[in-house]
C-alpha positions as CSV (number, residue, x, y, z in Angstrom):
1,X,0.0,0.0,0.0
2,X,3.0,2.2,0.7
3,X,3.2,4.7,-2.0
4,X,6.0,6.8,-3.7
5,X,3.8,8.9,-6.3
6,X,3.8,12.1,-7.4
7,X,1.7,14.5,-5.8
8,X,-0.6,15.0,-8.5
9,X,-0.5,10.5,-8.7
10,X,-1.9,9.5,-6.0
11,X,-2.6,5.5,-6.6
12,X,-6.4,5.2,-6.7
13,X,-6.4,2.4,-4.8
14,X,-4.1,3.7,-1.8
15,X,-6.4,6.8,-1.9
16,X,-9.7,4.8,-1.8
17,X,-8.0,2.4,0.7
18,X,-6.5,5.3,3.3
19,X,-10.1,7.4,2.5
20,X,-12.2,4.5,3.8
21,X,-10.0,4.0,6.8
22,X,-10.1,7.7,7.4
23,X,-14.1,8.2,7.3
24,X,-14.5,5.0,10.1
25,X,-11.8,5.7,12.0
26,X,-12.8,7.5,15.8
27,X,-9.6,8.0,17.2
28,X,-6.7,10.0,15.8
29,X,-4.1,11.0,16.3
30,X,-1.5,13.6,14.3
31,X,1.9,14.0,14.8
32,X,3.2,17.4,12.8
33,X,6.6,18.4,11.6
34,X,8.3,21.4,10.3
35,X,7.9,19.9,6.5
36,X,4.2,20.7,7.1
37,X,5.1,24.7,7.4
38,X,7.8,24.5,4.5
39,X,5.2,24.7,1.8
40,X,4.2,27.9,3.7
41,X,7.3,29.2,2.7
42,X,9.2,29.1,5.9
43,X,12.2,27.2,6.3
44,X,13.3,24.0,8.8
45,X,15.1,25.2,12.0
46,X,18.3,24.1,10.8
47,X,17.8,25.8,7.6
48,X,17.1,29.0,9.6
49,X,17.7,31.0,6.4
50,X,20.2,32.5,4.2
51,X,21.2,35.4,6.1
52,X,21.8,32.9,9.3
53,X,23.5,30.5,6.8
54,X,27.2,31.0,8.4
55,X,25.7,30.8,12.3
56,X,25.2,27.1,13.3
57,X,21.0,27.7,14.6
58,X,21.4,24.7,17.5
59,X,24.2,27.1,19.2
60,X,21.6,29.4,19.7
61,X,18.8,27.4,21.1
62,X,20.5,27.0,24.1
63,X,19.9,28.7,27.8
64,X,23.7,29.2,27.8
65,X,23.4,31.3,24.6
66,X,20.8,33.4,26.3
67,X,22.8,34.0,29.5
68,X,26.1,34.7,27.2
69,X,24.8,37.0,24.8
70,X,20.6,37.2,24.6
71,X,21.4,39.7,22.0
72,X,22.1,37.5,20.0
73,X,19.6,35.1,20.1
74,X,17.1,37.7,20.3
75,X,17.8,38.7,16.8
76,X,17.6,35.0,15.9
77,X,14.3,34.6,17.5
78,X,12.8,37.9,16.3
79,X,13.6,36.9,12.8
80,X,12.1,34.2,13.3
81,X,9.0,35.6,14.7
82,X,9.2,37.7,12.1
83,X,9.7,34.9,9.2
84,X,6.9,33.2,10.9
85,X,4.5,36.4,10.7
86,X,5.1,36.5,6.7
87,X,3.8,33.3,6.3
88,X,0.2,31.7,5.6
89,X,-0.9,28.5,6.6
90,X,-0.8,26.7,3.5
91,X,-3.6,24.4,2.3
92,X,-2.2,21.2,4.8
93,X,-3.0,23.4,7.9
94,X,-6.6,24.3,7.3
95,X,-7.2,20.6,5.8
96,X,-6.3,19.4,8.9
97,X,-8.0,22.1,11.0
98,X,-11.3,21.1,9.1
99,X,-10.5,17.2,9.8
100,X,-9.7,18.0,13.8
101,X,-13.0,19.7,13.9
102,X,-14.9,17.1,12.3
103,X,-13.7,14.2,14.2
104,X,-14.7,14.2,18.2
105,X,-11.9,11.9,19.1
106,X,-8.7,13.8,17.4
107,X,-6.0,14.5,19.0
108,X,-2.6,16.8,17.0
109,X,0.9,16.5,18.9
110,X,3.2,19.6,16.8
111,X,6.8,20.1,17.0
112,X,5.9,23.2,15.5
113,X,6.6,26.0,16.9
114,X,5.5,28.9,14.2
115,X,1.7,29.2,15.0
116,X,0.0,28.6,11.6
117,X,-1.9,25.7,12.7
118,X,-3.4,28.3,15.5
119,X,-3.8,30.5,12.6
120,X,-5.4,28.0,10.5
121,X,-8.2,27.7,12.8
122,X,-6.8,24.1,14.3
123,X,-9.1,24.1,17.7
124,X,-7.1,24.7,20.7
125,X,-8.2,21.8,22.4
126,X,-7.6,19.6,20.2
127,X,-3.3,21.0,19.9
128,X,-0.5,20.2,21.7
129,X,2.9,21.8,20.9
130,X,5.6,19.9,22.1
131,X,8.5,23.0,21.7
132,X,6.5,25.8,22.5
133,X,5.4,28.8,20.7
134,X,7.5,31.7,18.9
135,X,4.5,33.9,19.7
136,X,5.1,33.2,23.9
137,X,7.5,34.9,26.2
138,X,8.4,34.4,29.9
139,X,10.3,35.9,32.8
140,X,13.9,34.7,33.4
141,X,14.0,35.7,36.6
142,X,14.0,33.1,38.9
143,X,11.2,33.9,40.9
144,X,8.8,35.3,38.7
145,X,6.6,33.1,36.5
146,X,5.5,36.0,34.4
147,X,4.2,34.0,30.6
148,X,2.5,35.8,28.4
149,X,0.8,34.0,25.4
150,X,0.0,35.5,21.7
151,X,1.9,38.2,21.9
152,X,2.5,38.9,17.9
153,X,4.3,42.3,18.3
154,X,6.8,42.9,15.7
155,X,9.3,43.7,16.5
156,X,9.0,42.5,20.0
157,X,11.8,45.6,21.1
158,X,12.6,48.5,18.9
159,X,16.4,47.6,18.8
160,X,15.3,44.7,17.3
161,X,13.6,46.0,13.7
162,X,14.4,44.2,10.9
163,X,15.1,46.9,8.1
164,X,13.4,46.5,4.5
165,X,15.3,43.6,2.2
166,X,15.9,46.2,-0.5
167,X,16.1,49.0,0.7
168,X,19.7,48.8,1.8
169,X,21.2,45.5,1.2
170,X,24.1,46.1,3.2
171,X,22.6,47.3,6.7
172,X,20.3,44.5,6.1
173,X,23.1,41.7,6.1
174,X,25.4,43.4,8.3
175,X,22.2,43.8,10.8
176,X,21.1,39.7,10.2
177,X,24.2,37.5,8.6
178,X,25.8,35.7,12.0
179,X,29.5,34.9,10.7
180,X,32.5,33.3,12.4
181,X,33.4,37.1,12.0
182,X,31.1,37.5,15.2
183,X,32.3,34.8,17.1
184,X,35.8,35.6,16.9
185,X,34.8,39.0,18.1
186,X,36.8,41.4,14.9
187,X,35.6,44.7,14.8
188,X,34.0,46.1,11.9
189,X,36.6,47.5,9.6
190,X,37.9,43.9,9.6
191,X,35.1,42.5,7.2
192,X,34.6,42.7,3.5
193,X,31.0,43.7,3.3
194,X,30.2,41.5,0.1
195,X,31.3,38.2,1.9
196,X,28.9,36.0,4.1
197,X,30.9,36.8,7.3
198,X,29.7,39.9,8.1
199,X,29.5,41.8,11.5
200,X,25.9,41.5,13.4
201,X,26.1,44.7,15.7
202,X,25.5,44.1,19.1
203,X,22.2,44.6,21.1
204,X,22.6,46.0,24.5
205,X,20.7,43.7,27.5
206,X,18.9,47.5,27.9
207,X,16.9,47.4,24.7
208,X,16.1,44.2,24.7
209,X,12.2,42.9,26.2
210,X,12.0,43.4,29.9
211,X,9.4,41.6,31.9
212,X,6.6,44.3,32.6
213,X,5.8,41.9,35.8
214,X,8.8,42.1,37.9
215,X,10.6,44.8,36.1
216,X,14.1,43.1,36.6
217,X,13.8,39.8,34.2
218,X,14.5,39.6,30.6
219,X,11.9,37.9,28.2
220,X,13.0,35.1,26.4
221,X,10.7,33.1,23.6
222,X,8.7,30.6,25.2
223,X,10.4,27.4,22.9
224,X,11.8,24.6,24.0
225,X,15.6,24.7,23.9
226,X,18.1,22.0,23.8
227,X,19.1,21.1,27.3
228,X,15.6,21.5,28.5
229,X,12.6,19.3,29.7
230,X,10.0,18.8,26.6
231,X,6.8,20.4,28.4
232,X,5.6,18.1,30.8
233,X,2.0,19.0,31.0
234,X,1.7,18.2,27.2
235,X,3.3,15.1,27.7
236,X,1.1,13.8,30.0
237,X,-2.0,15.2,27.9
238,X,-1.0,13.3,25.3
239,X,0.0,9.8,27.0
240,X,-3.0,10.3,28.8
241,X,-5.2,10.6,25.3
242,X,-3.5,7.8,24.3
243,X,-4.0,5.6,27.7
244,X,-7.5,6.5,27.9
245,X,-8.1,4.9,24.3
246,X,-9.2,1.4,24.0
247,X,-8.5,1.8,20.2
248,X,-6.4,4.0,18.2
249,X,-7.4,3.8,14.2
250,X,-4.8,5.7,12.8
251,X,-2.5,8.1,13.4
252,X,-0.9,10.7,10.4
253,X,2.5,11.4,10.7
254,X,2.7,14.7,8.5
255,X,6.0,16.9,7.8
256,X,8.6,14.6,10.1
257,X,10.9,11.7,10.7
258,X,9.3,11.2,13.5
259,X,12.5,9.6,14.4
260,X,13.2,11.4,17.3
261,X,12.1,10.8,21.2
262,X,9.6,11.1,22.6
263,X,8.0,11.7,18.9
264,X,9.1,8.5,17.6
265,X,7.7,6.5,20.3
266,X,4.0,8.1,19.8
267,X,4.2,5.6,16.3
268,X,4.9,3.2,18.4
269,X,2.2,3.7,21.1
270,X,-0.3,4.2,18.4
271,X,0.4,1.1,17.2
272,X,0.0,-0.9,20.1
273,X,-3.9,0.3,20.1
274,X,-4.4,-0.4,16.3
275,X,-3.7,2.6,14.5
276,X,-2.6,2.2,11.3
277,X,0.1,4.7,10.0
278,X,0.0,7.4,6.8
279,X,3.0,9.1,5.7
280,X,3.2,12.3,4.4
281,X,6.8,13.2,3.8
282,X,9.0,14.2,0.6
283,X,11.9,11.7,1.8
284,X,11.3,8.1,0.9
285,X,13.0,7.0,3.7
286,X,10.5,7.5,5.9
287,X,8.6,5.0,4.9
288,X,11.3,2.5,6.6
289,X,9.4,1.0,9.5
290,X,6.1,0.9,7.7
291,X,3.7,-1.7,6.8
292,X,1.9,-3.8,3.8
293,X,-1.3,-2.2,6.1
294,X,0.1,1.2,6.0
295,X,0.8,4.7,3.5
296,X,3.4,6.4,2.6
297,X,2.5,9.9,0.1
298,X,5.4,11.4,-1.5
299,X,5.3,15.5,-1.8
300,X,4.6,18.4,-0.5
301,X,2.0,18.2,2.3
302,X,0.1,21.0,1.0
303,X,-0.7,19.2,-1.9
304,X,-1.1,15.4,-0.6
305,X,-2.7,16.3,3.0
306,X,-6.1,18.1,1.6
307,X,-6.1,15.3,-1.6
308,X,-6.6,12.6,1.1
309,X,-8.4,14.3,3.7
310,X,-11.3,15.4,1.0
311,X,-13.1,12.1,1.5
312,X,-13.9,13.6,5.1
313,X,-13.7,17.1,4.6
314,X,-14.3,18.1,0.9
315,X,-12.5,21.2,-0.7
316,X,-10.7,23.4,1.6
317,X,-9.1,26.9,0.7
């Protein structure tokens, strides 16, 4: 059944067969990767974009980062935020905003963290994020628990301001391109302006976004950051969804490996209820692990994800 089509050639028979399973199926569950926002336009974490092309992202998406220079991954962040703001939810998120609202026992786990499936309409209830949300910020101080949720501001400080792309090209990289310039701390009149490596100015801890709580912390975006603990109140919602099922029918793995823990063991715990698994990825290899009773879709999720949903939920945007 597992499939390796083009978008636009879908087998009939594994659309029919994934269609039926879809309309009779009770209990689902979605697990949601970035390759779900790339059709949106916005690019993998890792892939932060080309002017962060010279800046290894994982180095600053840590709470040591932060505490050594929060400048810096304040500009990261706020492009980000800012990246994320651009975009539109693409044709995949509304499909599957439609399909959670449809089906009473549906349940999304996202590693997303750029807010399109809120924007989409996806209903709250029904969405867990598993690294957070761009568009959150909380207190570093250590005893205030100031969080403040949907906050869309842009920028979120004035020091931060992203000037036009066009405009002028150069204060635009110098302002965004993170080199090895940077990190090996040469001044300014040390860099050729046309290269990659070029200077990122500084942001003083001043201008950056102070808690308006306790007046003393720094805000910092409310993600998930390597070195610390996935969200434990939307890990237990979710093992508890998944406990509290006597059957699982299937579960959609959309836009990831899911290769990863904990992600990769929600296939796994899916399984042992039932489910049957669907696919929707642009690499073939992940439809290792899958199978004769399962699907695999090759292409872009905005294309594939409303195709097979439209049994269930007709035409959407």
């Amino acid at each position: 059944m597992a499939s390796t089509a083009a978008p636009s050639a879908i087998p009939p028979a594994d659309l029919e067969s994934f269609s039926s399973r879809l309309k009779s199926s009770t209990r689902i569950l979605a697990l949601l990767g970035a390759g779900l926002s790339a059709a949106s336009g916005l690019p993998t974490f890792r892939g932060a974009g080309g002017i962060w092309r010279t800046h290894d992202a994982m180095q600053l998406a840590t709470p040591e980062a932060f505490d050594t220079d929060p400048g810096l991954v304040w500009q990261f962040y706020n492009y980000r935020r800012h990246m994320a703001l651009a975009a539109r939810p693409n044709a995949a998120h509304y499909a599957l905003a439609e399909l959670s609202g449809r089906k009473e026992g549906f349940l999304t786990l996202s590693q997303n963290v750029d807010g399109l499936s809120q924007r989409a309409g996806h209903p709250l209830e029904k969405l867990q994020l598993l690294h957070g949300n761009l568009f959150d910020v909380k207190c570093t101080d250590f005893y205030c628990n100031y969080v403040q949720q949907n906050n869309y501001t842009d920028p979120i400080a004035p020091a931060l301001a992203i000037p036009v792309e066009g405009t002028d090209p150069t204060s635009f990289e110098a302002r965004h391109a993170v080199s090895s310039a940077l990190l090996e701390k040469k001044t300014r009149k040390e860099l050729d302006i046309a290269d990659e490596s070029i200077y990122l100015p500084s942001v003083p801890a001043g201008d950056l976004p102070h808690c308006p709580e306790c007046k003393r912390g720094l805000l910092r975006p409310g993600v998930v950051w390597f070195g610390e603990a996935l969200p434990g109140k939307t890990i237990d919602t979710v093992n508890q969804w998944i406990m509290d099922s006597k059957k699982i029918d299937l579960i959609l793995v959309i836009g990831t490996s899911a290769k990863v823990y904990p992600a990769a063991g929600y296939v796994d715990m899916a399984r042992s209820k039932g489910a049957r698994v669907a696919v929707v990825n642009t690499e073939q290899g992940d439809a290792r692990g899958l199978t004769k009773d399962d699907w695999f879709f090759k292409g872009d999720a905005a294309i594939i994800v409303p195709e097979i949903l439209k049994g269930v939920i007709g035409d959407v945007r």
